[in-house]
N, C-alpha and C positions, 0 to 999 in steps of 0.2 A: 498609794497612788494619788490619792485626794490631796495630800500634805506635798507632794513633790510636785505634781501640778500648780500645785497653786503658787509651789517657791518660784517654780521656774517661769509662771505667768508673769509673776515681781521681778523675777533676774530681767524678762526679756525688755518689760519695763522700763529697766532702770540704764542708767548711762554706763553702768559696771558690764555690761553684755556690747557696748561699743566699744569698751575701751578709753571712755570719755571722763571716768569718776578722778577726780579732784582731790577728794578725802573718802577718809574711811569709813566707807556704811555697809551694812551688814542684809544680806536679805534672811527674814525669820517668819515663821508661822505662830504666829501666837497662841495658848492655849489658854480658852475664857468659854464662858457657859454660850456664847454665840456661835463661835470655832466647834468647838468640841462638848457636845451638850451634857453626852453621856460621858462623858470626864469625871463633869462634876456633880452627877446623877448619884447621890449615897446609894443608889438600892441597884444599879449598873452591876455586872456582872463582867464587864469589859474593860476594865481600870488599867488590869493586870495585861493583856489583850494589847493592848493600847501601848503601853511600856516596854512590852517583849517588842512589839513594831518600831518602835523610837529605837530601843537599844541596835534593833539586827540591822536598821538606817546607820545606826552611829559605826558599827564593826565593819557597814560596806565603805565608810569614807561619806555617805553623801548627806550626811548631817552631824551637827552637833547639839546636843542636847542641855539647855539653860536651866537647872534643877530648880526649885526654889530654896531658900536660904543655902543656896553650894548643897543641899543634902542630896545626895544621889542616892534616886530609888524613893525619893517624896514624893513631890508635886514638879509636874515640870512643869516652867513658867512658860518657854520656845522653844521650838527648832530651830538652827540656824544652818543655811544654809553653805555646803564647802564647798567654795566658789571654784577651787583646783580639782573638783571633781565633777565636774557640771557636764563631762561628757558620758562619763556612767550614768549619771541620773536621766538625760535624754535616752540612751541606750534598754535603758531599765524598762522604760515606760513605753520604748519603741514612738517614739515621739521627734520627728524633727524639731531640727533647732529652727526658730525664726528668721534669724537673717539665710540659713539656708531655702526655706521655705519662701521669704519673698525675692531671693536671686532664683528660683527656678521662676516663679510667676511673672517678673519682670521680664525673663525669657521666652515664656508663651505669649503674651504681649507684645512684646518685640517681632516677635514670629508671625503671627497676626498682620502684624501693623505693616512687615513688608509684601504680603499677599491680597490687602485686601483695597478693594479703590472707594468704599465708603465713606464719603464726608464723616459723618456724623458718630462710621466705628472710628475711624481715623482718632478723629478730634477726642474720643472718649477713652479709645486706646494711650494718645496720648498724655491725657492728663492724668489714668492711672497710672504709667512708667514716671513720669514726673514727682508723683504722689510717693513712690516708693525710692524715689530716688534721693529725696527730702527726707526720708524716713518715715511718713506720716501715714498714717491708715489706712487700707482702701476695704476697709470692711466691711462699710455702706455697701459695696459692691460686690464684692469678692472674697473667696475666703481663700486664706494663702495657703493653707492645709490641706485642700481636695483640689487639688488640679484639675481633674475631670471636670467637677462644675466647672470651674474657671474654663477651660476651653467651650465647654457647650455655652454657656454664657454669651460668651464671645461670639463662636460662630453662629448660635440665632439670631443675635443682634445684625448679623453680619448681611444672613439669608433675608433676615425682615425688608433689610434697608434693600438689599440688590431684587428684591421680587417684582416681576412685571406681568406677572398674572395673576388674574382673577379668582379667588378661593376661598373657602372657607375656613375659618379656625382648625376644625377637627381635620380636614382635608391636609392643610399645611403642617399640622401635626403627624401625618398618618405618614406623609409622605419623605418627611424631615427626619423622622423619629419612630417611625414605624409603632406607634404608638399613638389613640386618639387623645388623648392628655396632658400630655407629658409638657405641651407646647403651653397651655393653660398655665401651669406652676410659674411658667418663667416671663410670663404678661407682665404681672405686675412690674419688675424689677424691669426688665427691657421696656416700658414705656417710661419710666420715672427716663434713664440715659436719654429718651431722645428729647424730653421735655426740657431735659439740662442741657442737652449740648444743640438743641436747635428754637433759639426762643420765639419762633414761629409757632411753634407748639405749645405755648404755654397757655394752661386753660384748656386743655384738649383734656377728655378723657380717654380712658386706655383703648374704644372700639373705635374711638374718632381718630387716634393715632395710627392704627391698625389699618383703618379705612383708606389713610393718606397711601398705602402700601398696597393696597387691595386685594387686604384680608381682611375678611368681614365673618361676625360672627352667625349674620341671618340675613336671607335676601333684602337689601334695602328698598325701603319705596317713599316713592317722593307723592306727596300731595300738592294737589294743584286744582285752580278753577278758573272757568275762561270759556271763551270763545274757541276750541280748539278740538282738533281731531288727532284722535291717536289711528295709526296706523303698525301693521304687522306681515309681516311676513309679504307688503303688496296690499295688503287688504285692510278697509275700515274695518278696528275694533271696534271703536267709541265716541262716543259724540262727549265730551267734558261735560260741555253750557247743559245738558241732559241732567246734570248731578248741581244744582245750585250751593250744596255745602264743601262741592269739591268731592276727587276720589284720587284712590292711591294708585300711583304707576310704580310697577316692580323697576329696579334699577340694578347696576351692578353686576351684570352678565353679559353675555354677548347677545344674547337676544334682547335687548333694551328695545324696546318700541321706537317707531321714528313720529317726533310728535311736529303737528304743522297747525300752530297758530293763525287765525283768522288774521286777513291782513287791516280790517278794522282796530285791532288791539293797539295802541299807542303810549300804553305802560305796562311793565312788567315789576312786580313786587315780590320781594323775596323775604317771608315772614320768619322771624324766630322760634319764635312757640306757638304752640298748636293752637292752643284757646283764643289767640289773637288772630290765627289763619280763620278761624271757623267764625268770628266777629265781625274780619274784614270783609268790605264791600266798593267797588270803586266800577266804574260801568268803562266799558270800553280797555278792559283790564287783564292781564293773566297775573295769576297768584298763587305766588311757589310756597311752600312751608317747606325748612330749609332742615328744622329740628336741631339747633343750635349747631353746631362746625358743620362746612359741607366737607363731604369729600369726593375722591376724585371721577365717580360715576355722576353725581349731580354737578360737578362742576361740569361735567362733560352733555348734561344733558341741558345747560345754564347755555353755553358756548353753540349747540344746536341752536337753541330757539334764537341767539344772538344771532346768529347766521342769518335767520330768516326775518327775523325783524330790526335789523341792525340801524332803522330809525325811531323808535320805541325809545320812546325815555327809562330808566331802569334806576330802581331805587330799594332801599335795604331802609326794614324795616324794624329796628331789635330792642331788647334793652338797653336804657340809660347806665351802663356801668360798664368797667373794664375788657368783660367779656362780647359784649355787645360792638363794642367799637374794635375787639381783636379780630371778632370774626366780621365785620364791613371792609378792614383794610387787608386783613387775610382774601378774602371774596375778592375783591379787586385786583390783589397783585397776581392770583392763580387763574383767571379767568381771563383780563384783561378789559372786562367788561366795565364803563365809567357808571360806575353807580353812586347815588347821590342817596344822602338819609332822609330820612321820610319822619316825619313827627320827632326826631331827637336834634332838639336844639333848646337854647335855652328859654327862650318863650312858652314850649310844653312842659318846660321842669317847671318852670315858673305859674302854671296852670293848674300841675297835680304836685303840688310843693307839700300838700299835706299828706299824700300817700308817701312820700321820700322816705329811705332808709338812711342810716349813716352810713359813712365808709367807712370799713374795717382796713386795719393796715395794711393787708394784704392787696385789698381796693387799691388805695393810698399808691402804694409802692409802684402798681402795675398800672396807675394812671400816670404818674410822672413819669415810666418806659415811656408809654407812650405821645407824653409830650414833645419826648426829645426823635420822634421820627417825624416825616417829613410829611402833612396834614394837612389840607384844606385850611382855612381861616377859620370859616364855622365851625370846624367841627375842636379845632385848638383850644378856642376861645369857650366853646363849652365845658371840655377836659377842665379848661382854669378855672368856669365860673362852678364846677362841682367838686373843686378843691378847695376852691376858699368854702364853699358851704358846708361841704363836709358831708354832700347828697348821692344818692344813686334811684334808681328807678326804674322800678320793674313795667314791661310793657302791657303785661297786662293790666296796669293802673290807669292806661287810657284810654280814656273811649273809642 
């Protein structure tokens, strides 16, 4: 089974299995102390073993056997594969052939692809039909061999993207899957498709992407300080200004608190990290801690207070580097809210020039995207001057 698997791994390989071979090549198993250890084990007890398997290959038609020096019954050198019996040896092994195996998959994809109205299955559906249509792998993704997977695949991806209620992981698993788990295994892989097919997402990690869908895997809570009352159910919970370090509002349910900012307040700041929330201080202020990507409960709670202070200047306050500026112009375009940066410009790089990092390529790469989108002046001209230097910059480096 080892030895035919692995021929027919080579046959599917090879251009001989399309029909495409030019000249004459042979597909063979080699036999070397890598291959076959106990081969050439003197003190093996399986030589003979070994032999009796090659020869009863050789009487089924689905090998030929490469003796060394022609002696038959020495050492064999290969297997060789008999290309006019290739349908026994799949038979043998109970094993699909590959091009059969990715025309059903292409199949279920296709099938998908005309029931479902998801951008982003759409667009990922499409590129793996494409993928196999090219001949080329969609193994990153899929395995052409369990259809089962490949449909649940598909359809999670399907349910993630079409979900408009509020839930949690195990919830959305239980209910999906009738299993609390089972939805867990298939995160990782269903967050990478939406990172690649929606570059709005990139830099998100997998709860952040989840969030966008509102599935979440713990009640969220936003931190905030201010001038401001939260209210519930009708009634004062909490006085904020009461907490000078700030305190957490639960988020992401349908009981979200209704929060009503003092009309003194004349900016509003939306922090990235926490240790920079807990430093900042500005008087006449509210001050959001965002905890890198928002999603769509805190944009929703971002969009509240805009309501009520919709003459409040509003400003984003993050790191100097790729992700920092993905999540200002993400914040903007989902909210609607005209937020302006707050300490990231180049006068601040220029300040804490000695705390800078270099950029990694990955930096590199994902600050020229965003050069070529459509950007304020200041904030273009900083993307440039932290490429010619070669810098990035963490917010916690500034005072």
């Amino acid at each position: 089974n080892k030895i035919l698997n692995y021929l027919l791994d080579k046959y599917e390989n090879s251009k001989l299995s399309r029909g495409e071979n030019q000249r004459a090549i042979h597909i063979a198993f080699p036999f070397n102390k890598k291959t076959m250890p106990k081969y050439f084990d003197e003190s093996s007890l399986e030589i003979e073993t070994i032999h009796a398997a090659a020869e009863q290959m050789e009487r089924e038609g689905l090998v030929a056997i490469a003796w060394k020096n022609q002696k038959p019954g020495y050492i064999i050198e290969k297997l060789v594969l008999c290309e006019d019996h290739v349908e026994e040896a799949y038979e043998k092994l109970g094993r699909k052939p590959k091009r059969e195996a990715e025309a059903r998959t292409k199949q279920i994809l296709e099938q998908f692809y005309q029931k479902t109205q998801g951008e982003i299955t759409r667009s990922f559906l499409s590129h793996m039909i494409m993928r196999l249509e090219r001949e080329q792998s969609v193994k990153e993704y899929l395995d052409i061999m369990d259809h089962r997977k490949t449909e649940q695949l598909i359809d999670t991806l399907d349910k993630v993207e079409q979900n408009r209620k509020e839930c949690y992981i195990r919830e959305f698993s239980i209910e999906h899957f009738h299993d609390s788990k089972v939805f867990e295994t298939l995160i990782p892989k269903i967050c990478k498709i939406f990172r690649e097919e929606n570059e709005e997402l990139t830099g998100f990690e997998n709860e952040e992407i989840l969030a966008e869908y509102q599935i979440y895997k713990t009640p969220g809570y936003v931190y905030m300080k201010g001038n401001v009352q939260i209210y519930s159910a009708g009634k004062q919970a909490a006085d904020i200004s009461a907490f000078p370090e700030g305190i957490a509002v639960a988020v992401g349910s349908e009981d979200t608190p209704d929060i009503c900012p003092d009309q003194t307040i004349d900016k509003v700041f939306t922090i990235e990290n926490l240790t920079s929330f807990y430093r900042f201080k500005q008087e006449h202020s509210l001050v959001i801690y965002l905890g890198g990507y928002h999603n769509h409960s805190r944009r929703n709670l971002l969009m509240q207070i805009y309501q009520k202070l919709p003459d409040a200047q509003y400003y984003h306050f993050g790191d100097l580097d790729a992700g920092g500026f993905y999540i200002l112009e993400h914040l903007k375009r989902k909210t609607g809210i005209p937020f302006q940066m707050f300490q990231m410009d180049i006068e601040t790089l220029k300040k804490y020039e000695d705390y800078a990092k270099p950029l990694t390529e990955n930096d590199k790469k994902r600050l020229m995207q965003l050069e070529k989108m459509e950007l304020p002046d200041e904030e273009r001209k900083l993307i440039t001057y932290m490429l010619q230097k070669g810098i990035k910059l963490e917010q916690e480096c500034i005072s």
